[in-house]
N, C-alpha and C positions, 0 to 999 in steps of 0.2 A: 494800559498794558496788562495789567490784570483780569478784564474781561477779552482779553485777546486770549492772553495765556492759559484763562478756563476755558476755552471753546476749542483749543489746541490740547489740550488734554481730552477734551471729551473725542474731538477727531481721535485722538488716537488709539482711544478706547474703546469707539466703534468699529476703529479698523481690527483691533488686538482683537473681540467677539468675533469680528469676522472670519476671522485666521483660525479662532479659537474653532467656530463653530466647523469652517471649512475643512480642518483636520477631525471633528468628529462625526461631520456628516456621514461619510463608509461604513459608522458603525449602526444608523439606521438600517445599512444595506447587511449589514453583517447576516450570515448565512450559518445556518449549525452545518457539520459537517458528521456523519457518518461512516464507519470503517469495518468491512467486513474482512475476513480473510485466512491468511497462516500469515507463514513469521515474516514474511518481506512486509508485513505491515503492522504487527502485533506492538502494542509499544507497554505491555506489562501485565497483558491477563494470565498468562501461564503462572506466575510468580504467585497467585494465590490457587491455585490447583495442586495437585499430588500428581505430577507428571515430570519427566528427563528431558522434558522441549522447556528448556526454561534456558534466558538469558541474564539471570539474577547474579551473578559473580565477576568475579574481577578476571581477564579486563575489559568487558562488555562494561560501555556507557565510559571508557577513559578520555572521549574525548565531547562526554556532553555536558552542559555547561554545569552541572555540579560534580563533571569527576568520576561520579557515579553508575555501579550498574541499575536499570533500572526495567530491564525486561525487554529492551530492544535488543533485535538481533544485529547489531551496528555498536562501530567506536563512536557513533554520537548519535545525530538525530535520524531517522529514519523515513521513508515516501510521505507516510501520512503528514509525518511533524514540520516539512518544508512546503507540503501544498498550504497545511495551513497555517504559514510564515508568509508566502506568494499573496494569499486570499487579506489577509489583516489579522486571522483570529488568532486565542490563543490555541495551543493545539490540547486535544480531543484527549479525556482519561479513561483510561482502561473501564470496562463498564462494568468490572468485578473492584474497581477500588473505592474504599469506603469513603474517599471525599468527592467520589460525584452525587453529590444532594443539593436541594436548591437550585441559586443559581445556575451555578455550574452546568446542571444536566440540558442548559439550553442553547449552551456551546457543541453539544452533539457528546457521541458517545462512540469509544471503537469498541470495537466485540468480534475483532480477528483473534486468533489462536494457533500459534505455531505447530505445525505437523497436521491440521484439520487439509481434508480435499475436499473434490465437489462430492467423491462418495465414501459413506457413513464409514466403511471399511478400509477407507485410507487411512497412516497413522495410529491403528491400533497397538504397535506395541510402542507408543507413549503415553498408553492408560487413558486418566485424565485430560482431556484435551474437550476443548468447547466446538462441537462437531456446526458444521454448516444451519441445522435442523434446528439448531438448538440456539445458534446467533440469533437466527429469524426469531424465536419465541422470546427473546432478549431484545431484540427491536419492538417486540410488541407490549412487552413488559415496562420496558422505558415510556413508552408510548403512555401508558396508563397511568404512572408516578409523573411524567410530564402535564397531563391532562389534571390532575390533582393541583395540579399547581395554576396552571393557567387558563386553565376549560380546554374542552374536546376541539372545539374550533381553532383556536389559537392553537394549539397544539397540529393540528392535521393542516394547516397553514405552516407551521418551523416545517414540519418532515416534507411536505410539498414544493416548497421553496427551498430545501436542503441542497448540499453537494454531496454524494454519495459515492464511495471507494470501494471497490470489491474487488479481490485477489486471490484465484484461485485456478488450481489446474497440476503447477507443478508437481505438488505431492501426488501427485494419482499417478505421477510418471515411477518419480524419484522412490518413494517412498510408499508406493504399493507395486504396479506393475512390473517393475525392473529391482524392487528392493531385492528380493534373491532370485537366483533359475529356478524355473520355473513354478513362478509364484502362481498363489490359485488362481488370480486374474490370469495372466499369461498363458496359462494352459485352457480357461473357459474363452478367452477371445484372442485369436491376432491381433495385433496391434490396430490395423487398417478398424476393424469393429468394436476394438475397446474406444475409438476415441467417436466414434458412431455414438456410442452407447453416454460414454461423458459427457457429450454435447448435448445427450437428450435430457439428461438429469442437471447438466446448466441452465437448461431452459426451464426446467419446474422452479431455480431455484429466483431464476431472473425475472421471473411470471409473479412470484409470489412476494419478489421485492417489491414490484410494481402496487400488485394488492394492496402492501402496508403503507404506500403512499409516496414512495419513491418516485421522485420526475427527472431527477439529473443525477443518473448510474457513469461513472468512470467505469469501464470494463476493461482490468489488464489481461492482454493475453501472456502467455508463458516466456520468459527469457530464454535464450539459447542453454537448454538444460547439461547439453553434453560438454558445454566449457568451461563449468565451473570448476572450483580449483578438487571438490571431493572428485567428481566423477573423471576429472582428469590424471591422480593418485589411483581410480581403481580401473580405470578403462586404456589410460592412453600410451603412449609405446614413447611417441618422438613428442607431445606437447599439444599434440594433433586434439581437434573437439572428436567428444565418443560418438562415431555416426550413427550409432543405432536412436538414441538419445534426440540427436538432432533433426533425425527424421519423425520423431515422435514430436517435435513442437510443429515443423514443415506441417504435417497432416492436422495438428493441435488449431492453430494458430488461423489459417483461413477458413477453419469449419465456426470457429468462433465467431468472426468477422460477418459471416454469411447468417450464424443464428442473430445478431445484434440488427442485421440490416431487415431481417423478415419478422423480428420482434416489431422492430419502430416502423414499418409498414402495415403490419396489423392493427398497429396501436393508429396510427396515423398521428405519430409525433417522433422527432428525434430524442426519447426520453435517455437511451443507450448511447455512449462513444467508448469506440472501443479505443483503448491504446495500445500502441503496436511497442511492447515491452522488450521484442527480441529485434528489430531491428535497432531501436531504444540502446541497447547493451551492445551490440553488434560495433557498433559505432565504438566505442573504446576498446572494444576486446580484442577486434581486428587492427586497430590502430593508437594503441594504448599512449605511444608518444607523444600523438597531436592532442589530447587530451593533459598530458602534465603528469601522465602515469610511468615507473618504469617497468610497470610489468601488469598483465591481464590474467598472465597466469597461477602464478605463487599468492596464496593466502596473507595477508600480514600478520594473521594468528592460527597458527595450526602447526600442526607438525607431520612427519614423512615427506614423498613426494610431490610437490608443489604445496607445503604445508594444508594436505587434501586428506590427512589423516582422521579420525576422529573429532572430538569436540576443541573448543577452542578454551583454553582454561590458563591457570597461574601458572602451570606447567610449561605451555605453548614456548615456541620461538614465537618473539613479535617484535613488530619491524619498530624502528624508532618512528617514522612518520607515514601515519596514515595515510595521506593525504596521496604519496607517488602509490600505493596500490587501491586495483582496481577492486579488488577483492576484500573485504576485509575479515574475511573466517572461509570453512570449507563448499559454504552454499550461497552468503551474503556481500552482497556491494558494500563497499566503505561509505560514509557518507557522502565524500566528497562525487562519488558514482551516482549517490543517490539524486544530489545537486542536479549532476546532467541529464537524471533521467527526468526529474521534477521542471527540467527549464525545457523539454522539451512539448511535457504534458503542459504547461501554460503555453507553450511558443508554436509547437511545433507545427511543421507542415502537414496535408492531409498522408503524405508514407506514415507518419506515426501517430495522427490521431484524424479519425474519422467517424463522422463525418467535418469533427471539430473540433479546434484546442480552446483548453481552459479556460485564456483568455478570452474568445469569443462566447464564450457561454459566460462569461461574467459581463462582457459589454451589453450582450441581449437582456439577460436578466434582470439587468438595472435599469434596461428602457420601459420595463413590464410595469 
């Protein structure tokens, strides 16, 4: 019985490694993860800057899991920090905070910055703010402190194999062109030519991703900008989205589309997908109910008309539960918005990711 009962033990021991090893296989496959952007992705680099785009106060972060503010512009976790919940990792540190060293920096690094656009001149009156130009020499800088560590090979192997997040565009709306009448852009371009002109300095910035070793770009395009809950307090009359606004993502959005298709045709790979961010949002905004929300329109922290006032702060009206608004400040999704937009970029069909979701670029990658 006893040499029965040792070899029933050893079975079981081989099967328990089994188990063991089969749950940490994925982290063989494990992927650094990359985050360019503004605030719909920033998850705490403004917080060591001397700038007013900061998410550092209460009650930003009330409902992430220490409670705490921590530089997302969200009541909890924010795009970046659920793709990389979806994927296995832990999620990505601010690339200004001082415990990414070591290890750590091989989880990836975000280096989005709230109020930055595609151009240098977006965002200026937030000062401080970590401009598009300036990520880039932060992805090359990581680069070199990673290669310190690993070697230049190893190294140009994580960023090549990487998943890479870039978010950008809104502010060049919100927060240059339409920030007041007749802002200097506004009077140097119609609109029709400013977003001409965007897409041509998206593609210096999508050229020069490429360069530093990027093979798999997420590219969101802009949310429906005229339904947020700000530009619905300074624009809207009856709750209606601001059409001038929503014609600026209309013209935004397919010029986007069309540079990502003629990037990955020159390159002769699909290294580009773009995500389709506003029909993304469309989906609950127009239909808040079917979602579990009770409203698309009203901020759950803000104040005035559809709590679309100013910033969101200890002062604010704030709703007891997140969770029923779609909104959760005057420009940002709640998390729970963020969930649907996240389960769509792994799930979705080719209307919101094209040429391909999430999930399929992680099935392919793991057969490489």
């Amino acid at each position: 019985m006893a040499a029965a009962g040792s070899s029933g033990i050893a079975s079981w021991f081989i099967l328990g490694l089994l188990i063991t090893l089969g749950s940490v296989a994925p982290r063989a496959e494990a992927r650094a993860f990359f985050v360019f952007g503004d605030s719909l992705v920033d998850n705490g680099n403004n917080n060591y800057l001397a700038t007013t785009a900061r998410a550092d106060s209460y009650p930003y972060g009330i409902d992430y899991p220490t409670h705490r503010p921590t530089g997302r512009f969200s009541n909890g976790l924010n795009i970046p920090d659920l793709i990389s919940e979806q994927i296995g990792m832990e999620p990505t540190l601010p690339y200004l905070s001082p415990a990414l060293t070591g290890e750590r920096l091989l989880v990836g690094a975000n280096f989005a910055s709230a109020g930055i656009g595609i151009l240098n001149d977006t965002g200026i009156q937030f000062l401080n703010i970590i401009r598009i130009t300036r990520q880039l020499q932060y992805f090359e800088q990581y680069q070199q402190r990673v290669s310190a560590l690993i070697g230049a090979e190893q190294t140009q192997r994580l960023v090549n194999e990487a998943l890479v997040l870039i978010t950008l565009g809104g502010n060049d709306f919100v927060n240059n062109y339409y920030l007041v009448p007749f802002s200097a852009r506004s009077r140097q371009f119609s609109l029709p030519d400013y977003v001409v002109y965007l897409i041509s300095e998206y593609r210096k910035i999508l050229q020069r991703l490429y360069e530093l070793g990027a093979r798999r770009v997420l590219v969101t395009g802009t949310g429906p900008l005229g339904c947020v809950p700000a530009e619905l307090a300074m624009r809207s009359r009856n709750g209606e989205c601001s059409v001038e606004l929503e014609r600026a993502a209309g013209l935004f959005n397919p010029q986007l589309v069309q540079l990502i298709n003629n990037l990955n045709s020159e390159i002769g790979s699909d290294i580009f997908v773009a995500a389709n961010a506003f029909d993304m949002h469309m989906d609950f905004i127009s239909n808040p109910q079917a979602y579990g929300f009770v409203t698309s329109k009203i901020a759950c922290c803000g104040q005035g008309p559809y709590n679309g006032i100013g910033l969101c702060t200890i002062a604010s009206n704030l709703c007891p539960n997140r969770d029923l608004y779609a909104f959760w400040d005057p420009f940002h999704p709640s998390e729970k918005a963020n969930r649907i937009i996240v389960q769509q970029i792994m799930t979705g069909s080719t209307q919101y990711m094209h040429p391909m979701n999430l999930s399929t670029i992680m099935a392919l990658d793991s057969r490489v």
